[in-house]
C-alpha positions as CSV (number, residue, x, y, z in Angstrom):
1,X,-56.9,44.7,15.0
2,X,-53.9,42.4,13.6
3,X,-51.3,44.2,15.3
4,X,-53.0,43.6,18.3
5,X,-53.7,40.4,18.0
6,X,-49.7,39.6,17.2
7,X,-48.9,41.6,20.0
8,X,-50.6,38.8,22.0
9,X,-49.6,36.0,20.0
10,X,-45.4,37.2,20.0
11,X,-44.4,35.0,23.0
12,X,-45.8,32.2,21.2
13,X,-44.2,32.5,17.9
14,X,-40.6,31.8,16.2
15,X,-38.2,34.4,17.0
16,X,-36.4,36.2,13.9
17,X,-33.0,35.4,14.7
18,X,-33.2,32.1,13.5
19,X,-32.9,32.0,9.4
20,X,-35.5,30.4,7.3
21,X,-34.5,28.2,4.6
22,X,-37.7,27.3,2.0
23,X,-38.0,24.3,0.5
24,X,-35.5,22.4,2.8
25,X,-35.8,19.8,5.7
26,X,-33.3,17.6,8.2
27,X,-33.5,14.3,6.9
28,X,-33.0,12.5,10.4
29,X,-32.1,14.0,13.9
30,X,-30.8,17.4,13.7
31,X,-27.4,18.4,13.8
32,X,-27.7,19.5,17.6
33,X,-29.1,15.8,18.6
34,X,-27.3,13.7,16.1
35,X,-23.8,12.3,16.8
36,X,-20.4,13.3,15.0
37,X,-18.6,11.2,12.3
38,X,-15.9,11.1,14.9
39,X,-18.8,9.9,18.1
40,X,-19.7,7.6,15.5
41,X,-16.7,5.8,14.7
42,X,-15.6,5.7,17.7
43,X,-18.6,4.1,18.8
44,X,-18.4,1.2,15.4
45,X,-14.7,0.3,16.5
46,X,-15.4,0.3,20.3
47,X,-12.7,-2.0,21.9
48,X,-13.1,-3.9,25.5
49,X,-9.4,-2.2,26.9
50,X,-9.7,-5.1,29.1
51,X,-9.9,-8.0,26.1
52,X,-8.0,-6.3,22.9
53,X,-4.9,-4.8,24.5
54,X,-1.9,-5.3,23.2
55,X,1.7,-6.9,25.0
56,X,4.8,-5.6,24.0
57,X,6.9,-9.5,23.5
58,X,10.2,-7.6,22.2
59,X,13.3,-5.9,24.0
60,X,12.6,-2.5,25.5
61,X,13.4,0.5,23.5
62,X,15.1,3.5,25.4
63,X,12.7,5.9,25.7
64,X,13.3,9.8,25.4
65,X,10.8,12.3,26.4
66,X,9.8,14.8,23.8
67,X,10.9,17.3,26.7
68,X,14.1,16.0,26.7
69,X,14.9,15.5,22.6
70,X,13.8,19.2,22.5
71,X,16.4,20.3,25.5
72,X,19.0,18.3,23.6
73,X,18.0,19.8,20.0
74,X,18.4,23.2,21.7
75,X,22.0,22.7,23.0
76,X,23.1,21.7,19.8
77,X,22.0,24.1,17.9
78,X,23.3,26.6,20.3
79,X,26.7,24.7,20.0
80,X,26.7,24.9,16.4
81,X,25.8,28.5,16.1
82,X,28.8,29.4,18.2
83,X,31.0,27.3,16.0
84,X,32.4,29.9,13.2
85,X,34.5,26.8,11.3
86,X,31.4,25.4,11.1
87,X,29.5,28.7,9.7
88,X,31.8,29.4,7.3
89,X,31.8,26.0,6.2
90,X,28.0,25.9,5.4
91,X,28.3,29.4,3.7
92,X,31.0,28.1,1.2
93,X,29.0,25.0,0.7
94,X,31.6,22.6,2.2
95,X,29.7,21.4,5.1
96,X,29.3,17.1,5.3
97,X,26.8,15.6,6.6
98,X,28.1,12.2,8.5
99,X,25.1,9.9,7.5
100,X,26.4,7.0,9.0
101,X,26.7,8.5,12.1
102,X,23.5,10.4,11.5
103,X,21.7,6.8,10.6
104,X,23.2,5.4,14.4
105,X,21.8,8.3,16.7
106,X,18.7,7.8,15.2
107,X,18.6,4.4,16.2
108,X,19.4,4.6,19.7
109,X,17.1,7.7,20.0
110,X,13.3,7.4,18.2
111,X,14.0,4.7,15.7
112,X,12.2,1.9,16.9
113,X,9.8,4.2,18.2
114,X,9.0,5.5,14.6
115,X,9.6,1.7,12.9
116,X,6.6,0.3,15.1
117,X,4.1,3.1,14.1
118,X,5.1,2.9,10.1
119,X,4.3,-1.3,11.1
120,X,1.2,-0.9,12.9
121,X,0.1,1.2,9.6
122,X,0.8,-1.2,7.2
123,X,-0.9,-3.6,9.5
124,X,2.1,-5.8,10.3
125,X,1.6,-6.9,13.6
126,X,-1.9,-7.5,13.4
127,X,-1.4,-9.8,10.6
128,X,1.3,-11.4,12.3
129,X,1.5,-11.4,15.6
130,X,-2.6,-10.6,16.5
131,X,-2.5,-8.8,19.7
132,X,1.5,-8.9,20.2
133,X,4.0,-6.1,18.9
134,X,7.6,-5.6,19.6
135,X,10.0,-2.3,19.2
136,X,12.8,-3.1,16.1
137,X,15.7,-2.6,18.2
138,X,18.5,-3.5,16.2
139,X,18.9,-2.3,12.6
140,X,18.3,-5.0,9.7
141,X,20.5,-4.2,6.4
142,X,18.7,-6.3,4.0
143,X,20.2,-6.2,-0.2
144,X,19.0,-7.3,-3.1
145,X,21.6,-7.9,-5.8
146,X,19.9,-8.3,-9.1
147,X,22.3,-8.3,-11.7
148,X,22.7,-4.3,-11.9
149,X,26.4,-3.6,-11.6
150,X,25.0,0.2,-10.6
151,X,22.2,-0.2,-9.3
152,X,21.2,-2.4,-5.6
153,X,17.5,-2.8,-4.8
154,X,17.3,-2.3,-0.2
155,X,14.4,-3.0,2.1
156,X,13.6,-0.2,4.1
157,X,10.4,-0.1,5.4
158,X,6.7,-0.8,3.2
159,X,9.1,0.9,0.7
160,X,8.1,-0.9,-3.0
161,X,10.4,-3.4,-4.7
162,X,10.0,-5.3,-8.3
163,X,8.7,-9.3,-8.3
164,X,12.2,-9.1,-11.0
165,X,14.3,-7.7,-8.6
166,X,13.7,-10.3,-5.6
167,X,14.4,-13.3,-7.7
168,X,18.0,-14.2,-5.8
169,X,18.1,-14.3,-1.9
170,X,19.2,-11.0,-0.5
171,X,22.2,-10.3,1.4
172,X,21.1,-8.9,5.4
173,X,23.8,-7.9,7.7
174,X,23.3,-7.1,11.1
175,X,25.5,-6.2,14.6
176,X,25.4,-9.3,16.8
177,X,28.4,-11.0,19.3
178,X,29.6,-14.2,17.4
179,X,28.5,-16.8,20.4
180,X,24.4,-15.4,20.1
181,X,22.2,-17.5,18.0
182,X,19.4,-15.7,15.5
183,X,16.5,-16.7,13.3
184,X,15.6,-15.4,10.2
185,X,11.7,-15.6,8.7
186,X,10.5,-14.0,5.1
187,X,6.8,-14.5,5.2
188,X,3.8,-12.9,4.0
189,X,0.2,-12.5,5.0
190,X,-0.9,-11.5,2.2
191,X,-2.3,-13.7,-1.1
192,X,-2.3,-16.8,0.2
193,X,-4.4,-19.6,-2.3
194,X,-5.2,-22.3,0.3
195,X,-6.6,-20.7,3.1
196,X,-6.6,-16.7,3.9
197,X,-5.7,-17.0,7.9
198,X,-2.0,-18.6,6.6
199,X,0.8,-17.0,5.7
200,X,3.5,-17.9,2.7
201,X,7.1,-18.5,3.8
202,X,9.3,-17.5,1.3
203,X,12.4,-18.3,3.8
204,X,13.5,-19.8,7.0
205,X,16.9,-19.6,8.9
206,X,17.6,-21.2,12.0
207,X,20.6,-21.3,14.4
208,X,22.3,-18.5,12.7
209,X,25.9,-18.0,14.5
210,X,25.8,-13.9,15.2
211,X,25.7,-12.3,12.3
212,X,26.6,-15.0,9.7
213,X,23.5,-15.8,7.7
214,X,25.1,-18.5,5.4
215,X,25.8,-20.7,8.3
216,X,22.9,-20.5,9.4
217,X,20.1,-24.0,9.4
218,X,17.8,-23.4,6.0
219,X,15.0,-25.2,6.8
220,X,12.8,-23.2,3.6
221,X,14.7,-22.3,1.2
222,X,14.4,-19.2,-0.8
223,X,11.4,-18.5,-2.6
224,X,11.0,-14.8,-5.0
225,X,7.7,-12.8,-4.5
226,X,5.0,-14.1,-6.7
227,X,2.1,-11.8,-6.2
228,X,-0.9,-12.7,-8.4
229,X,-2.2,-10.9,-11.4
230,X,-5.0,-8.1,-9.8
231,X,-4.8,-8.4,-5.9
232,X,-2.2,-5.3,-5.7
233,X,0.8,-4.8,-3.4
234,X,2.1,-7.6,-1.3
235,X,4.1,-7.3,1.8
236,X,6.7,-9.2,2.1
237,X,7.8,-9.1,5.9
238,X,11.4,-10.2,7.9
239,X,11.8,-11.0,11.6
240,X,14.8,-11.4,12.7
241,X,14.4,-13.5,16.2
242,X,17.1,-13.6,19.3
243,X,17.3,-17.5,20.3
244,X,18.3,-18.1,24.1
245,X,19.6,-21.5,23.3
246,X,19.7,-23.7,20.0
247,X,16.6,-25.1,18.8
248,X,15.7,-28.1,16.7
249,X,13.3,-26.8,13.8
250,X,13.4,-30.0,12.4
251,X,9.5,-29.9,12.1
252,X,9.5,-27.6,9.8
253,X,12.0,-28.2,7.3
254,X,11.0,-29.0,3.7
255,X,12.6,-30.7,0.6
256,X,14.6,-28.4,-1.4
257,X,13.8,-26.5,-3.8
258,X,10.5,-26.5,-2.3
259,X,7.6,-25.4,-5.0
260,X,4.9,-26.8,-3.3
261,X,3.0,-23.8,-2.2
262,X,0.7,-25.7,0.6
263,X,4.0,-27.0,2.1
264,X,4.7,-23.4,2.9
265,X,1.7,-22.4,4.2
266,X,2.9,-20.5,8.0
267,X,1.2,-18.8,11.0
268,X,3.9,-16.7,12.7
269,X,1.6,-16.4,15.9
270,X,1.3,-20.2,16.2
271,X,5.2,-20.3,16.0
272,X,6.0,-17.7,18.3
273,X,3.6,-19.1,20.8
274,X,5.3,-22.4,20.8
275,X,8.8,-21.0,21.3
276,X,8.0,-18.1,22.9
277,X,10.2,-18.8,25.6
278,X,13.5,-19.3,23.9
279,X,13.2,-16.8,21.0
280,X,12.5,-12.9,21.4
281,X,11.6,-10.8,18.4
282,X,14.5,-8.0,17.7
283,X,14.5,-6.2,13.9
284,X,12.1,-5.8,11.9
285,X,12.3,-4.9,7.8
286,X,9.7,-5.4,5.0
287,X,8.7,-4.2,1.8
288,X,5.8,-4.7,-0.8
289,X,5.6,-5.9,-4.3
290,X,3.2,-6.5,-7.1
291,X,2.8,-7.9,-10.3
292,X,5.2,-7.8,-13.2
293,X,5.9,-10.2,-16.0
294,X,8.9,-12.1,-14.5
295,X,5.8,-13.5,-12.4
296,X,4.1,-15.0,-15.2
297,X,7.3,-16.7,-15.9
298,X,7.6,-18.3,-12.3
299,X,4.0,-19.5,-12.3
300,X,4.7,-21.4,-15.4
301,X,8.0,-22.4,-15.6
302,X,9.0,-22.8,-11.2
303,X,5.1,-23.3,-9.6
304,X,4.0,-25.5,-12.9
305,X,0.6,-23.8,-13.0
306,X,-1.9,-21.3,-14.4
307,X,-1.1,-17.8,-13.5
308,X,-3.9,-16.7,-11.1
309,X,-5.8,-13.4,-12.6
310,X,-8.2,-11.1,-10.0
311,X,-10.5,-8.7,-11.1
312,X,-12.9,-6.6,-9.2
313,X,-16.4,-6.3,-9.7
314,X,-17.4,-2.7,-9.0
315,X,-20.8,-2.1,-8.2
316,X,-22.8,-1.0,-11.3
317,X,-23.8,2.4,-11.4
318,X,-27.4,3.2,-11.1
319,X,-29.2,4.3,-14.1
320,X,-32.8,5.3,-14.4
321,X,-35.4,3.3,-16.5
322,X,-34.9,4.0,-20.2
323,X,-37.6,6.2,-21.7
324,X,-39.1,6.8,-24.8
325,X,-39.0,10.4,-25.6
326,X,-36.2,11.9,-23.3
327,X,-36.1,16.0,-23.3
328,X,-32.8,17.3,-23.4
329,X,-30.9,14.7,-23.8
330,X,-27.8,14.0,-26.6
331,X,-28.9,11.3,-28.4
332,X,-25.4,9.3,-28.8
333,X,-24.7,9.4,-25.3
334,X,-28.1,8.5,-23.8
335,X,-28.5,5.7,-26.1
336,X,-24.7,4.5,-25.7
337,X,-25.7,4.6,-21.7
338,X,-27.8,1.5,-22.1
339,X,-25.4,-0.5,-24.2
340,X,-22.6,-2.8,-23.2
341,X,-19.3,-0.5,-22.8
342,X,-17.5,-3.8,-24.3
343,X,-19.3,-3.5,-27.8
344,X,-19.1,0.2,-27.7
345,X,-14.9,-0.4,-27.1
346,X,-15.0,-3.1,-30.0
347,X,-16.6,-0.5,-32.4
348,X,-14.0,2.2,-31.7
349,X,-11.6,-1.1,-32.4
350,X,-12.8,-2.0,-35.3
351,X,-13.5,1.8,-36.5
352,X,-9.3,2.2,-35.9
353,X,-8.3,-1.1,-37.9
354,X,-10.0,-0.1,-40.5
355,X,-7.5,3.0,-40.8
356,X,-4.7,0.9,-40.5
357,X,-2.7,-0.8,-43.4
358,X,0.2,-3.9,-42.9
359,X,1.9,-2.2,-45.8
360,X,0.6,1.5,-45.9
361,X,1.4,4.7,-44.2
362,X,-1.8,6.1,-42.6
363,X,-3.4,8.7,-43.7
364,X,-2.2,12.4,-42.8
365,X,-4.4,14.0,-40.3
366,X,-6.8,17.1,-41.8
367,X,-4.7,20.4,-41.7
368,X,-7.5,22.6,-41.0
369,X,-10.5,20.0,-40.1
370,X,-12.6,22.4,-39.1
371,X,-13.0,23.9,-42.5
372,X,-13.7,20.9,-44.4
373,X,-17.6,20.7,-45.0
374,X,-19.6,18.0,-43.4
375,X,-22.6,16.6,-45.9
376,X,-25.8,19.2,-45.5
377,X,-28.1,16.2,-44.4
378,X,-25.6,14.6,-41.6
379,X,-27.8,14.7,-38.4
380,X,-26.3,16.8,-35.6
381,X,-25.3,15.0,-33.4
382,X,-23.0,13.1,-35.8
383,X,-21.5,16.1,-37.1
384,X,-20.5,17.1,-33.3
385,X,-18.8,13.8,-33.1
386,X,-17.2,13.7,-36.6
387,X,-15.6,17.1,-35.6
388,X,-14.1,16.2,-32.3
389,X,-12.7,13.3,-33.6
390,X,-11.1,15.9,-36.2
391,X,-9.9,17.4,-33.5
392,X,-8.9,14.8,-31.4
393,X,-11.5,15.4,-28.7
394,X,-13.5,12.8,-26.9
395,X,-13.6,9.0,-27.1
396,X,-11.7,9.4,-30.2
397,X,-8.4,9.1,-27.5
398,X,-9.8,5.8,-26.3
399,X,-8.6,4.2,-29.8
400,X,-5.6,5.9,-30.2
């Protein structure tokens, strides 16, 4: 009578081929009807092409097909394999490598190309320009001389330099004609005190005859990193601007030295929009710093003020209502859960000073601490702990 009945009833019921799971349930739409992480990020950071695009305000890059790098990679390598000077060379280990000549084709091939993407990652543009971007089109050879008779610190590109070795202005060289004219900003976007939407200049060049920095107008002087205590890396950004004609950037020029950090507050779109006309964007170099004690020094000594000290409050982990009678659970560690971790750090503190003697040698770790007997009426759980700080195992590192 069953079988019959299911016979029936089989058009009506779930198929086998689909795998039962007990004890588990979608929690919202299933995974045919619900969107991907990728649909749904998309969909948060939805753009209006129309509103956000972007305008390219620099000098156009050449531009090389990947079809035609590829075509050219091919007949070189074909021209070197058929070269035996050249073969025998690289089999003794004698073959040079031309990097200054390397360093040049790069430029006038996929160089600027490559310098705007590692920009638009670090989020320079954005912070600087908004909706503007330009192609570094000619190479910026920026040095920092820090005393170091071996040893020069260079700005590449977001690669990380010391607040101690960025005290003195650097030395920046550059290919221009002698009868151009070329300005020179050192800002950053990031750390400002005053107001977040301004940047800090650290330096300001105008009227700069080709390539000849220290002729140049200094309307801000020099000013090292100073990156606060806590808020990480820094960048530290230079633009080097073509001028079409000279300008007067009387406006902006400060009394030097200038220490007065609100007189540097700067908004590079503001200024480009103003001269947008005579000045075109044209290299492109920055680098990014963070706290070291040299900065300390400046605050107090150069800015006449309190070092600044950040600290992030991290959420505080969730942890369930304390109970009276927990099963299974180490006593130590569940009561040291509900306790301040800063008394818990000052007992290990004091717990170490008390080992330690002005005048005294400390005392010689256990040879064999495992075979020294604990007391017969220690509870368990202290005898666990006294031997893994025998051993060295645990918190007991925290102290050491």
């Amino acid at each position: 009578m069953t079988s019959r009945l299911f016979r029936y009833m089989k058009h009506d019921l779930i198929t086998g081929n689909i795998q039962q799971i007990r004890f588990y349930r979608h929690h919202g739409k299933s995974p045919l009807e619900a969107k991907t992480l990728k649909q749904r990020l998309e969909e948060l950071n939805y753009k209006d092409p129309e509103i956000s695009f972007k305008v390219d305000i620099g000098f156009k890059s050449q531009r090389f097909s990947r079809g035609k790098l590829t075509e050219g990679y091919s007949e070189y390598v074909k021209k070197v394999r058929s070269n035996p000077e050249m073969e025998r060379k690289a089999r003794r280990k004698e073959l040079l490598i031309d990097l200054d000549q390397m360093r040049k084709d790069w430029w006038i091939s996929t160089a600027p190309s490559q310098i705007k993407t590692i920009a638009d990652h670090y989020g320079v543009y954005d912070d600087l320009f908004g909706d503007a971007y330009f192609h570094p089109v000619l190479p910026l050879d920026i040095k920092y001389d820090f005393g170091d008779e071996e040893k020069i610190a260079t700005v590449h590109r977001g690669n990380i330099l010391l607040p101690s070795e960025t005290t003195n202005p650097p030395t920046i060289t550059y290919d221009a004609e002698p009868d151009t004219l070329w300005t020179l900003l050192l800002t950053t976007p990031d750390g400002n005190f005053s107001d977040r939407k301004f940047e800090y200049c650290h330096w300001f060049i105008g009227n700069i005859p080709g390539n000849d920095v220290t002729k140049g107008d200094v309307i801000v002087d020099y000013m090292r990193p100073f990156p606060a205590h806590g808020i990480g890396y820094c960048r530290y950004i230079f633009v080097l601007y073509k001028q079409d004609k000279k300008i007067d950037f009387s406006e902006y020029k400060v009394n030097q030295p200038c220490f007065d950090l609100v007189s540097r507050n700067w908004e590079t779109k503001e200024f480009y929009r103003k001269y947008q006309d005579v000045i075109t964007p044209a290299g492109l170099g920055f680098y990014q710093a963070t706290w070291d004690q040299s900065v300390q020094d400046f605050y107090h000594n150069e800015l006449d003020m309190k070092a600044p000290m950040f600290e992030y409050d991290f959420p505080k982990p969730y942890i369930r209502p304390q109970e009276w009678f927990p099963k299974a659970k180490p006593f130590n560690l569940y009561m040291d859960k509900y306790r301040d971790p800063k008394k818990i750090n000052q007992e290990f503190l004091m717990k170490k000073m008390k080992t330690v003697h002005p005048f005294k040698e400390s005392p010689p770790p256990l040879r064999y601490p495992n075979a020294q007997p604990l007391p017969k009426d220690m509870p368990s759980w202290l005898k666990l702990e006294t031997k893994k700080e025998r051993q060295g195992f645990g918190r007991v590192n925290d102290i050491n």
